[in-house]
C-alpha positions as CSV (number, residue, x, y, z in Angstrom):
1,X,4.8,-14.7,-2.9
2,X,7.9,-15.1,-1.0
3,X,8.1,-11.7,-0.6
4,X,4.5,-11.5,1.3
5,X,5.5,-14.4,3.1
6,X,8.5,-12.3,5.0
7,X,6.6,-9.4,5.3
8,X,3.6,-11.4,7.1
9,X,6.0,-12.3,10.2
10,X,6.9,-8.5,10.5
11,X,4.2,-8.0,12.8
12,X,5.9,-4.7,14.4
13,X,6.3,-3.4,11.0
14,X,2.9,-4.1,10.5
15,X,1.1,-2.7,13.1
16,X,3.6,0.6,12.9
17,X,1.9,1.2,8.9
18,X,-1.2,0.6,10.2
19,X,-1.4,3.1,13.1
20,X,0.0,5.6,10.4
21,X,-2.7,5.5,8.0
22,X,-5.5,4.4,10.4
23,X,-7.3,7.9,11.4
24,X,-8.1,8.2,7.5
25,X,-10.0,4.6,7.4
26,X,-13.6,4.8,7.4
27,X,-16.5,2.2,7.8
28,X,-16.9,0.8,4.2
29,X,-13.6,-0.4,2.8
30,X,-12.1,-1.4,-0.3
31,X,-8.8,-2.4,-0.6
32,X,-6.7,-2.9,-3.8
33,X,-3.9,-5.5,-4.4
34,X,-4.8,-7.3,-1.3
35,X,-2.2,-10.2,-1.6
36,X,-1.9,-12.9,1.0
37,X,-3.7,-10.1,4.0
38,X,-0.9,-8.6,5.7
39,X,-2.3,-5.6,6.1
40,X,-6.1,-6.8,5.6
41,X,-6.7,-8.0,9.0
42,X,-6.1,-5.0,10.7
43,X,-9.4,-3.7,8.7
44,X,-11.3,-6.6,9.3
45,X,-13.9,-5.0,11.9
46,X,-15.0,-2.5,9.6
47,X,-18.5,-2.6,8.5
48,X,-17.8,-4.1,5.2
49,X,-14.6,-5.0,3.8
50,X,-13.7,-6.0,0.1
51,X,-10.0,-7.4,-0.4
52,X,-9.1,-7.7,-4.2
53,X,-6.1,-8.7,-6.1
54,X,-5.5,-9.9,-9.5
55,X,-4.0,-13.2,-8.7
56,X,-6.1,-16.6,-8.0
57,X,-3.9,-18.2,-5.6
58,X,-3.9,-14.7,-3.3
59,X,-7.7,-14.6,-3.7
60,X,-8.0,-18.3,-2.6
61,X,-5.9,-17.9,0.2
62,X,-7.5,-14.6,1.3
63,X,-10.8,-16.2,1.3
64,X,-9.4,-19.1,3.4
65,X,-8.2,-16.4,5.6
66,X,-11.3,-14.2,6.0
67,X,-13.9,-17.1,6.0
68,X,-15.4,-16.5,9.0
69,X,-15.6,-12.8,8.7
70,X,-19.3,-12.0,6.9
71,X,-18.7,-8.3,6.6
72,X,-15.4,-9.2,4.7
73,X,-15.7,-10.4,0.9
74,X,-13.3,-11.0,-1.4
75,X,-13.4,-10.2,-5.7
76,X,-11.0,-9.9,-8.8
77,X,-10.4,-6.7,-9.3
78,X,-8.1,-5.6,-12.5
79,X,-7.4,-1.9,-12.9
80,X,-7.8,0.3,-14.7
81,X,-10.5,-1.3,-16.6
82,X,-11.9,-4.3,-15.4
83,X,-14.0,-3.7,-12.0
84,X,-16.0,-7.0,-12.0
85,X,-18.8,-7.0,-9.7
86,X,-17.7,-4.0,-7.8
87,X,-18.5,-1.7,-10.8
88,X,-21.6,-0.5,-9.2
89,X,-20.4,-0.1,-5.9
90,X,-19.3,2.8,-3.5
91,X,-16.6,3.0,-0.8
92,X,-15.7,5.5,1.4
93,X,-12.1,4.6,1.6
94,X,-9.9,2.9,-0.9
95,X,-6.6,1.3,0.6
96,X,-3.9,0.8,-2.0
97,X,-0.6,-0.2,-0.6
98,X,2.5,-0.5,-2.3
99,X,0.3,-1.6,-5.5
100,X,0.6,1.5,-7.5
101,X,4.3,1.0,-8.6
102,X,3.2,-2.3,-9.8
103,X,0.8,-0.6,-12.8
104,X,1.8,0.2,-16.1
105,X,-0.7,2.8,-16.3
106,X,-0.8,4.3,-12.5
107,X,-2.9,7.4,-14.3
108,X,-5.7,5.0,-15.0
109,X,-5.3,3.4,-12.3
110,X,-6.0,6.4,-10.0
111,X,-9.0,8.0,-12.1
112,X,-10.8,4.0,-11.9
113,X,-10.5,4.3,-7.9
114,X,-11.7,7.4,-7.7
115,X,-15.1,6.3,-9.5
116,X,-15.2,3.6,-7.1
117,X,-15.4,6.3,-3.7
118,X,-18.3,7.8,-2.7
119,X,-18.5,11.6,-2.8
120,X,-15.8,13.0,-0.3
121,X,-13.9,9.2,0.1
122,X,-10.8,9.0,0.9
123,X,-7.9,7.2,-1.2
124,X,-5.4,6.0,1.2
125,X,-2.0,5.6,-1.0
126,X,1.6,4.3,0.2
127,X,4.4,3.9,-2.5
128,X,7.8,4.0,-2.9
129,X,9.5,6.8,-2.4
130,X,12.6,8.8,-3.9
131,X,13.1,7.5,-7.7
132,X,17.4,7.5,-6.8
133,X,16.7,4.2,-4.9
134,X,16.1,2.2,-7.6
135,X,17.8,-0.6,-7.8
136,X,18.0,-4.3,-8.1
137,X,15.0,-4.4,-5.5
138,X,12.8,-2.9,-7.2
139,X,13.2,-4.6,-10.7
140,X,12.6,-7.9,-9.2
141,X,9.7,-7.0,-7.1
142,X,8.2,-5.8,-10.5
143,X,8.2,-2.0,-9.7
144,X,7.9,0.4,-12.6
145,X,8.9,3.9,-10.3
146,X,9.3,5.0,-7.6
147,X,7.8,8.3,-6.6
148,X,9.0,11.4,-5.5
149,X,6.3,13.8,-3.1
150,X,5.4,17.1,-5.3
151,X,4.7,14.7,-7.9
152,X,2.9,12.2,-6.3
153,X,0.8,15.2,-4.9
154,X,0.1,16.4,-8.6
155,X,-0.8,13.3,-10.0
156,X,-3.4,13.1,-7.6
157,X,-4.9,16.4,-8.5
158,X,-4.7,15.5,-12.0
159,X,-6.3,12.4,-11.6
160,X,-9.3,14.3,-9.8
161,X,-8.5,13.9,-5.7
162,X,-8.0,17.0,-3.8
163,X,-4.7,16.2,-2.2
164,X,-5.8,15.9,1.9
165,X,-2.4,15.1,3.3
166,X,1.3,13.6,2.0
167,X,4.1,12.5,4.3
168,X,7.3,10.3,4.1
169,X,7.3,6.8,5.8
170,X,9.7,4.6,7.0
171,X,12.9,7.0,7.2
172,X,15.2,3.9,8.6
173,X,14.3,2.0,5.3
174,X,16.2,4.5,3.2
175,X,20.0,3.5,3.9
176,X,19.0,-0.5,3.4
177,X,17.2,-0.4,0.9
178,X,19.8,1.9,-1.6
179,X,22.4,-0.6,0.1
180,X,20.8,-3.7,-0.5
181,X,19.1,-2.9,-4.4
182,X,22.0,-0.5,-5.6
183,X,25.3,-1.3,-3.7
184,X,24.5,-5.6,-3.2
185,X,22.3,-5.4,-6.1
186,X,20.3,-8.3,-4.5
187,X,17.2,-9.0,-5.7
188,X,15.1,-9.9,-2.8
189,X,15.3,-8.9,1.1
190,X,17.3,-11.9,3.4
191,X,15.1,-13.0,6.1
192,X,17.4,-12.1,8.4
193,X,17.4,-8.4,7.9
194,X,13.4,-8.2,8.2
195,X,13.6,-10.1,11.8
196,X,15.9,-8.0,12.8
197,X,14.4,-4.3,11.2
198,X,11.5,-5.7,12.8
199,X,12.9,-5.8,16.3
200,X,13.9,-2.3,16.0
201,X,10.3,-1.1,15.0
202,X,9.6,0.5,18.6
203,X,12.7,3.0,17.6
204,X,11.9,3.8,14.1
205,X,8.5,4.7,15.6
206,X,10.5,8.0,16.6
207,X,11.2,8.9,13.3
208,X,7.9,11.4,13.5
209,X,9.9,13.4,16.5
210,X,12.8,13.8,14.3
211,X,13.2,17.1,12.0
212,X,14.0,15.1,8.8
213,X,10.8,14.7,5.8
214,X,12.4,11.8,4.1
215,X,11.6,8.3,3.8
216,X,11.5,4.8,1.9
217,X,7.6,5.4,1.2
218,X,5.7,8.0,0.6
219,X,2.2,8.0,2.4
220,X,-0.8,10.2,0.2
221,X,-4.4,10.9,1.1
222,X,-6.4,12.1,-1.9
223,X,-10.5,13.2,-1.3
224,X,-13.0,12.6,-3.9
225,X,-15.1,15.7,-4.9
C-alpha cells in the first residue's frame, strides 16, 4: 500500500491523468483495481459508480471513503473469472488503471471486461509502457510487462474491442523511471522524488505540444461491438 499512499498526495499528478482520460468517461462507471481511490474520486459524480479491487483492506477503506456517496458502491471483483455480484450487470465505461500489468492472464482479463460493457462501452486502459524499462521497479511493484503501443492496440482487437484511440503518457516519467528501476535498481519510488515530479506537473502538461509519441504509460480506448 505504501506505494498508493505516495501517489495519493500527488494531487497534480492526479488531476493531470484524469483530464487525459476524462472526455472518454461516461455516466455509469465501473472501475477495476480500485485500491485506496486515488483516482476514484474524481468519478465520484457520475451517475453510478462501482470501485472493485481484490484486496479487503482497499475495499474497507474505499468504502470508508465513499460512504456518503449513494451513487458510489463498492464489490470484489477477481478477473478473469470471478465477477461476484456484478456478473449481471452493464457499464458503459470500464476504468482500469495501471491494473493490467498486474494479471497473469491480461488476455482473460480483457475479454471478462468487455462482457461487462454495454454495447458500444468504452474500456478506458493505462499501462506501462516500453518493455526496455523494466527494472527493479517494476518487479517489486508486482508487474508482469510492460507494454509496447502496436501491441497493446492488437491485443485489444483480439480480445474483441475496436481500438478507438492509443496515445503515450507521461513522457517526463521515462528518464526516472529507467534511472531509478535499471541504473539504482531501487525497488520503490523515494518520497521525495514524487513531491517534487509533482511540483513540476504544470510543465509536463506540455508534453502534448511537443513532437515526441513516447511515454512512461501508454493510454488505450477500446469500444465494445
Amino acid at each position: 500500500m505504501g506505494t498508493l499512499e505516495q501517489l495519493s498526495g500527488a494531487a497534480r499528478y492526479n488531476r493531470w491523468m484524469f483530464d487525459r482520460l476524462r472526455r472518454w468517461v461516461g455516466g455509469r462507471v465501473l472501475e477495476i483495481g480500485s485500491g485506496i481511490g486515488n483516482l476514484s474520486a474524481f468519478f465520484a459524480d457520475r451517475e453510478r459508480l462501482v470501485l472493485t479491487d481484490t484486496r479487503p483492506e482497499y475495499l474497507e477503506r474505499l468504502r470508508a471513503r465513499f460512504a456518503g456517496h449513494a451513487n458510489v458502491g463498492v464489490e470484489r471483483l477477481y478477473l478473469p473469472d470471478d465477477h461476484g455480484s456484478l456478473a449481471g450487470e452493464r457499464f458503459d465505461t470500464i476504468i482500469c488503471l495501471n491494473v493490467l500489468e498486474h494479471v497473469h492472464d491480461d488476455v482473460g482479463s480483457l475479454v471478462a471486461m468487455r462482457g461487462l460493457l454495454a454495447r458500444g462501452g468504452r474500456l478506458v486502459l493505462l499501462v506501462p509502457a516500453l518493455p526496455a524499462l523494466y527494472g527493479t521497479m517494476d518487479r517489486a511493484l508486482g508487474h508482469h510487462r510492460r507494454y509496447q503501443r502496436h501491441a497493446l492496440a492488437e491485443l485489444l482487437r483480439t480480445t474483441g474491442y475496436t481500438v478507438a484511440h492509443v496515445e503515450y503518457f507521461n513522457l517526463a516519467g521515462v528518464a526516472g523511471w529507467w534511472f531509478a528501476g535499471r541504473v539504482l535498481r531501487r525497488g520503490m519510488i523515494p518520497a521525495g522524488s514524487i513531491k517534487l515530479y509533482d511540483a513540476l506537473v504544470p510543465l509536463f502538461r506540455l508534453e502534448r505540444l511537443l513532437p515526441w509519441r513516447v511515454g512512461q504509460s501508454l493510454i488505450a480506448i477500446g469500444q465494445a461491438p
